[in-house]
C-alpha positions in Angstrom: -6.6 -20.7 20.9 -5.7 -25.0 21.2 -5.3 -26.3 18.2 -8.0 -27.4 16.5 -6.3 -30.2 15.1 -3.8 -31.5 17.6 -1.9 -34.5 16.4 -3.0 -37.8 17.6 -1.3 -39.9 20.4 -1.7 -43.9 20.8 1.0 -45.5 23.2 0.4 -49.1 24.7 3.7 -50.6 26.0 4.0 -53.8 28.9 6.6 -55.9 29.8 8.4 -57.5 32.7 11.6 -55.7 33.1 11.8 -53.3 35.6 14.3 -50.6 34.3 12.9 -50.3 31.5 8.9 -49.9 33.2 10.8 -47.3 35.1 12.0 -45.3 32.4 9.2 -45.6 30.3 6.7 -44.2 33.1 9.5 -41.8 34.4 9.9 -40.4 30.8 6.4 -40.2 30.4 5.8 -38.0 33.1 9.1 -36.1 33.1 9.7 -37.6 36.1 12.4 -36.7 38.6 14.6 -39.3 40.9 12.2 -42.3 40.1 12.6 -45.3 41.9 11.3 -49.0 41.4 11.5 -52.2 43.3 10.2 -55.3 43.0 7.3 -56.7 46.0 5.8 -60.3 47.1 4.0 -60.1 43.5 5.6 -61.4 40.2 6.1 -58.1 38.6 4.6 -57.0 35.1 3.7 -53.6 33.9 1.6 -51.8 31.4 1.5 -48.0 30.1 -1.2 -47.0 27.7 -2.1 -43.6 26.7 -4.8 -42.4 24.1 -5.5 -38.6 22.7 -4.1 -35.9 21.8 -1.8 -32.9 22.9 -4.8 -30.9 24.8 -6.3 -34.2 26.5 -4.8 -37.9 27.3 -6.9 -40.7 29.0 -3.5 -42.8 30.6 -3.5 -46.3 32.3 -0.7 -47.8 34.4 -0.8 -50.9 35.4 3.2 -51.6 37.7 3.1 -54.8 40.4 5.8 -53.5 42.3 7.3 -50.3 44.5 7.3 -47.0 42.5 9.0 -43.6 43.9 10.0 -40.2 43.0 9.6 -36.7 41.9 6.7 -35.3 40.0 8.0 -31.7 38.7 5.1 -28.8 38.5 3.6 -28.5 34.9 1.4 -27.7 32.1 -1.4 -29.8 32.4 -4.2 -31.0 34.9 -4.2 -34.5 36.1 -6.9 -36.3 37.6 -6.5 -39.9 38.6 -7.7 -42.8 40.5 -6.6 -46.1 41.3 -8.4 -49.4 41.2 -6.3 -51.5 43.0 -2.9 -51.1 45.1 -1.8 -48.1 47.0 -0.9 -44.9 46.4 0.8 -41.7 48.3 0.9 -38.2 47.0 2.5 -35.0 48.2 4.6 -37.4 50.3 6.2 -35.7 53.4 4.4 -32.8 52.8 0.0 -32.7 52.7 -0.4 -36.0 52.1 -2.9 -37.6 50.2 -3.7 -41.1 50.6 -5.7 -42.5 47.9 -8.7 -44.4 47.8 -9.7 -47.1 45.3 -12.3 -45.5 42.7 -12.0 -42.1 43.9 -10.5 -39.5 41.5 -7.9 -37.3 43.0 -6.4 -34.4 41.8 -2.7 -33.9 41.7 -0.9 -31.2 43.6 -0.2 -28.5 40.6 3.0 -28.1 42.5 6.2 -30.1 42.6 4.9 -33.2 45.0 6.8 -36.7 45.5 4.7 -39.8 45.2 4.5 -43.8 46.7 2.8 -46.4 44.8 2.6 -49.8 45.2 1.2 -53.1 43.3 -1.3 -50.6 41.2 -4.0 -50.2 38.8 -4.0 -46.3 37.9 -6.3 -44.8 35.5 -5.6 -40.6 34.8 -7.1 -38.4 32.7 -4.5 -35.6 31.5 -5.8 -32.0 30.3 -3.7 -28.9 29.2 -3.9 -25.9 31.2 -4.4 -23.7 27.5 -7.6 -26.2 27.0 -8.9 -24.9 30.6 -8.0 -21.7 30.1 -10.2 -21.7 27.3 -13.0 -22.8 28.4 -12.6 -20.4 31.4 -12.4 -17.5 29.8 -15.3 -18.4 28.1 -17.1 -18.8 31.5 -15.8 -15.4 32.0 -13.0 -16.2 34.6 -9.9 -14.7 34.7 -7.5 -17.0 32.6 -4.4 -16.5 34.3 -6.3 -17.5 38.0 -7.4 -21.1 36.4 -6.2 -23.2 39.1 -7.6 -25.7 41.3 -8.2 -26.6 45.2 -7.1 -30.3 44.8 -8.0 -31.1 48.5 -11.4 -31.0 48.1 -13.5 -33.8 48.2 -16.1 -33.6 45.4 -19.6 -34.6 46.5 -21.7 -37.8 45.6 -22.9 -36.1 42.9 -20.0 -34.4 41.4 -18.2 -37.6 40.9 -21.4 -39.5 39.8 -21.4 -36.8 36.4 -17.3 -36.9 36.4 -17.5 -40.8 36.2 -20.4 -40.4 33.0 -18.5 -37.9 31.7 -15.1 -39.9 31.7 -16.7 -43.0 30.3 -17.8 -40.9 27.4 -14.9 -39.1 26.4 -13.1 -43.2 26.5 -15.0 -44.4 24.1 -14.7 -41.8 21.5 -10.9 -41.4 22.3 -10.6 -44.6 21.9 -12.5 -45.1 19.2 -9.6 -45.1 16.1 -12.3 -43.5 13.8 -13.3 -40.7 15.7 -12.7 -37.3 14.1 -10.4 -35.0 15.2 -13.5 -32.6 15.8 -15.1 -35.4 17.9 -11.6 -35.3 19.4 -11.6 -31.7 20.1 -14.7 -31.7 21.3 -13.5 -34.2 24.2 -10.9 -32.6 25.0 -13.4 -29.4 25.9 -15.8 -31.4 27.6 -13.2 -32.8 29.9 -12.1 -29.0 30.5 -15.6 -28.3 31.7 -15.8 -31.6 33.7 -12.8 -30.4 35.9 -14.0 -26.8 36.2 -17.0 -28.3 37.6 -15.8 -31.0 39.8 -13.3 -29.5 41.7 -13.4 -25.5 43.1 -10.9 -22.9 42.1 -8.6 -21.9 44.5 -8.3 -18.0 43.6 -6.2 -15.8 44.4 -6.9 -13.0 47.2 -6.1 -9.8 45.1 -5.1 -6.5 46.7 -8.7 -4.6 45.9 -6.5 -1.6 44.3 -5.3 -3.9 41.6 -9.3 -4.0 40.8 -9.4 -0.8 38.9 -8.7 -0.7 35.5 -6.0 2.1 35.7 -4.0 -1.2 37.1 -5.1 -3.8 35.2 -1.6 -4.6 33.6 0.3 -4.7 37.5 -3.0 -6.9 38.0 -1.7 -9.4 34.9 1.5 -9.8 36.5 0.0 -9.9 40.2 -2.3 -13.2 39.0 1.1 -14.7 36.8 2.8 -14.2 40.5 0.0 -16.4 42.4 -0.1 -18.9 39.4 3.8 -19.4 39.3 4.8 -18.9 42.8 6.2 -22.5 42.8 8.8 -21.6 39.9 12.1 -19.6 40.3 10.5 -16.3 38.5 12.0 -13.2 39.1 11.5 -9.7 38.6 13.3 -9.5 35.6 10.6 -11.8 34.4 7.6 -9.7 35.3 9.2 -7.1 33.4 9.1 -9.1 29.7 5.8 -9.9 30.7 4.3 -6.9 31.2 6.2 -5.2 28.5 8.0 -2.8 31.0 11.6 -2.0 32.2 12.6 -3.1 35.3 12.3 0.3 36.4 9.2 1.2 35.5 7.7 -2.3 36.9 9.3 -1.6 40.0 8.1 1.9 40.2 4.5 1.1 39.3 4.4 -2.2 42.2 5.5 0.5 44.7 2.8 2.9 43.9 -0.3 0.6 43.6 1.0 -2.3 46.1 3.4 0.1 48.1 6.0 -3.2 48.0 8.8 -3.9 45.2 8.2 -7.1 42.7 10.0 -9.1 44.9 8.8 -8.6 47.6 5.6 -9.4 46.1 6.8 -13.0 45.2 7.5 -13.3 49.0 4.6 -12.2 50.3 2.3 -14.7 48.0 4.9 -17.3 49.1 4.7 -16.7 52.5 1.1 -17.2 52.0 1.2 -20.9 49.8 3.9 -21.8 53.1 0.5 -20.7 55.7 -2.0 -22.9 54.3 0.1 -25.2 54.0 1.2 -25.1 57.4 -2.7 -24.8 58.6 -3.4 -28.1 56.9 -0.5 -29.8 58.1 0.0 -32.7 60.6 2.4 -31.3 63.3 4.0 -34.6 64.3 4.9 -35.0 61.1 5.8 -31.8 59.7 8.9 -29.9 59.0 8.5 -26.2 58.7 12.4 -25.9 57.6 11.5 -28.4 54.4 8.5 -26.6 53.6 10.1 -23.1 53.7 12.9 -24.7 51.7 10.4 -25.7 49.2 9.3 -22.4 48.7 12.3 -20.9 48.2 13.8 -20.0 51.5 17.0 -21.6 52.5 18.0 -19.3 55.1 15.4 -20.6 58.5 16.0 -17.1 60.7 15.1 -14.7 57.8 12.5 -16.6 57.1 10.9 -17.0 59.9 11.2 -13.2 60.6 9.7 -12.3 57.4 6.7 -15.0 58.1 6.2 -13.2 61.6 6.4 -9.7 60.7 4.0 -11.0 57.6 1.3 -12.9 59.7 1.7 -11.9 63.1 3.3 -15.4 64.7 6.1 -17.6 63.9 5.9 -20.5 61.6 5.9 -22.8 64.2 2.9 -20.8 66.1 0.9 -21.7 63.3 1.8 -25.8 62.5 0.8 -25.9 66.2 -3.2 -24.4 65.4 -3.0 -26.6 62.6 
C-alpha cells in the first residue's frame, strides 16, 4: 500500500548562475554526466516542484544548452514542453518533442538535449501505479508502458483536464493530504489510460498455477531487464536456493535463469532495432547497452535466438 499520508514537497528555486541551475536540476533528477552551456539568450533558470512522494507536478524553465544521463527509475514521468527544444533517448530511438504534446520518458536509462526551454512534467511512483493496476486487475509486476505511442485527440484532450485539475489542488497549500492522495491516484489512472501497456510475451506454461512463483520472477525479469540482476537475485526473490531456481527454470522454461535474462534481452535489443533508423544506428552501442560487450557472441546468440543477424534486422527496420 502508498502511504496514505506521504509528506509534502514544495521546492521553487531560480537564478542566473549556471553551475548551480546545473546541479540543482541534475540533483533533482539523479542525473548522470549533465552538461550546461550558455546560448544567444541571456540565461536564467527556474525549478519548481509541488506534491508529494507518490506524485510531483515539476516545472523547468533553463535558457541555455542542457545534456546528459537520465538513469532508469522508480517513477513515471510525463512531460511536455512549451517552448524551446528538446531530444530524448538521444543516439538511440529518438524522440523529438513537440511543443504542447506530452511525452512519455523512456523507463530505461536514455540521454537527453534541451535547449532554451519551458518544461512542465508530471512525476508518479511506480507503487502508486501498481496500485491502481492491481485494482484494475492487472498483473502488478507487468505495469509498464509503451512510451512511443502517440495518444489520440482524445486521450490527451482528458489528460490535459485531468492535469489541470490535479494543479490546482496540489497547488493549493490548503488541500488535505486526502485531497492529496487522491491526486496522486487519479494521475495513476490518467497514465494507465493514456498510454498502452507494453506487456510482456509470457511463455504459456508459466500460465498455470503450478508455476505461478517461476511466473513472479519471469515478469521481475521483463520489468528489470535494463538493471544488472542476476540469478542470485531471482533466487532471494522467489524465496529459493540457487539450486532449486535453477532446477525449476529448466523444467518449466527448459533454459537456466540466465539465460532467461538473455533471451528477454535479446528481445528489448529487436524492437529496438525494428524501430531504429539504420543510417543512424549502432547495433554495437545498443548491444552494449543491454549488457553485451563482447559483438561476436552476441551476435551469435541474437541469430541462433531470432533467425538473422542483428544487422539483418536494422536493415528491415
Amino acid at each position: 500500500m502508498t502511504d496514505p499520508n506521504p509528506a509534502s514537497i514544495r521546492v521553487d528555486e531560480r537564478g542566473d548562475d549556471l553551475n548551480a541551475a546545473k546541479q540543482t536540476l541534475a540533483t533533482a533528477y539523479a542525473g548522470i554526466a549533465w552538461a550546461a552551456d550558455t546560448t544567444d539568450t541571456p540565461f536564467s533558470y527556474r525549478y519548481a516542484a509541488a506534491g508529494d512522494a507518490s506524485m510531483t507536478l515539476r516545472a523547468v524553465q533553463f535558457d541555455g544548452q542542457l545534456t546528459g544521463e537520465m538513469p532508469a527509475g522508480d517513477d513515471f514521468v510525463v512531460q511536455w514542453i512549451t517552448r524551446g527544444s528538446g531530444v530524448l533517448d538521444v543516439g538511440r530511438n529518438e524522440i523529438h518533442l513537440s511543443p504542447g504534446r506530452p511525452q512519455m520518458w523512456p523507463q530505461h536509462a536514455f540521454d537527453f538535449a534541451f535547449e532554451d526551454y519551458d518544461q512542465r512534467l508530471v512525476q508518479v511512483n511506480r507503487a502508486a501505479v501498481d496500485e491502481i493496476a492491481a485494482e484494475r486487475g492487472l498483473a502488478v509486476s507487468r505495469t509498464n508502458f509503451d512510451h512511443t505511442a502517440q495518444p489520440d485527440d482524445g486521450a490527451m484532450r482528458q489528460w490535459r483536464q485531468t492535469v489541470q485539475l490535479i494543479s490546482a489542488t496540489t497547488m493549493d497549500r490548503n488541500a488535505s493530504p486526502l485531497l492529496q492522495a487522491e491526486m496522486s491516484r487519479l494521475a495513476a489512472v490518467s497514465l494507465l489510460e493514456l498510454y498502452p501497456q507494453a506487456t510482456a510475451d509470457m511463455p504459456a506454461e508459466l500460465l498455470l498455477p503450478q508455476n505461478a512463483r517461476i511466473r513472479m520472477v519471469a515478469e521481475y525479469v521483463h520489468a528489470h531487464a535494463h538493471l544488472p540482476i542476476t540469478s542470485t537475485d531471482l533466487a532471494t526473490l522467489a524465496n529459493l536456493s540457487l539450486r532449486a531456481l535453477q532446477v525449476a527454470f529448466n523444467r518449466v522454461l527448459g533454459m537456466s535463469p540466465n539465460a532467461y535474462i538473455r533471451s528477454v534481452r535479446l528481445s528489448r535489443i529487436r524492437q529496438e532495432l525494428l524501430h531504429a533508423d539504420p543510417a543512424m544506428t549502432n547495433v554495437s552501442d545498443i548491444a552494449r547497452a543491454w549488457g553485451f560487450g563482447h559483438a561476436g557472441r552476441f551476435s551469435a546468440a541474437y541469430a541462433q535466438q531470432y533467425g538473422e543477424y542483428p544487422r539483418d534486422t536494422l536493415r528491415r527496420s
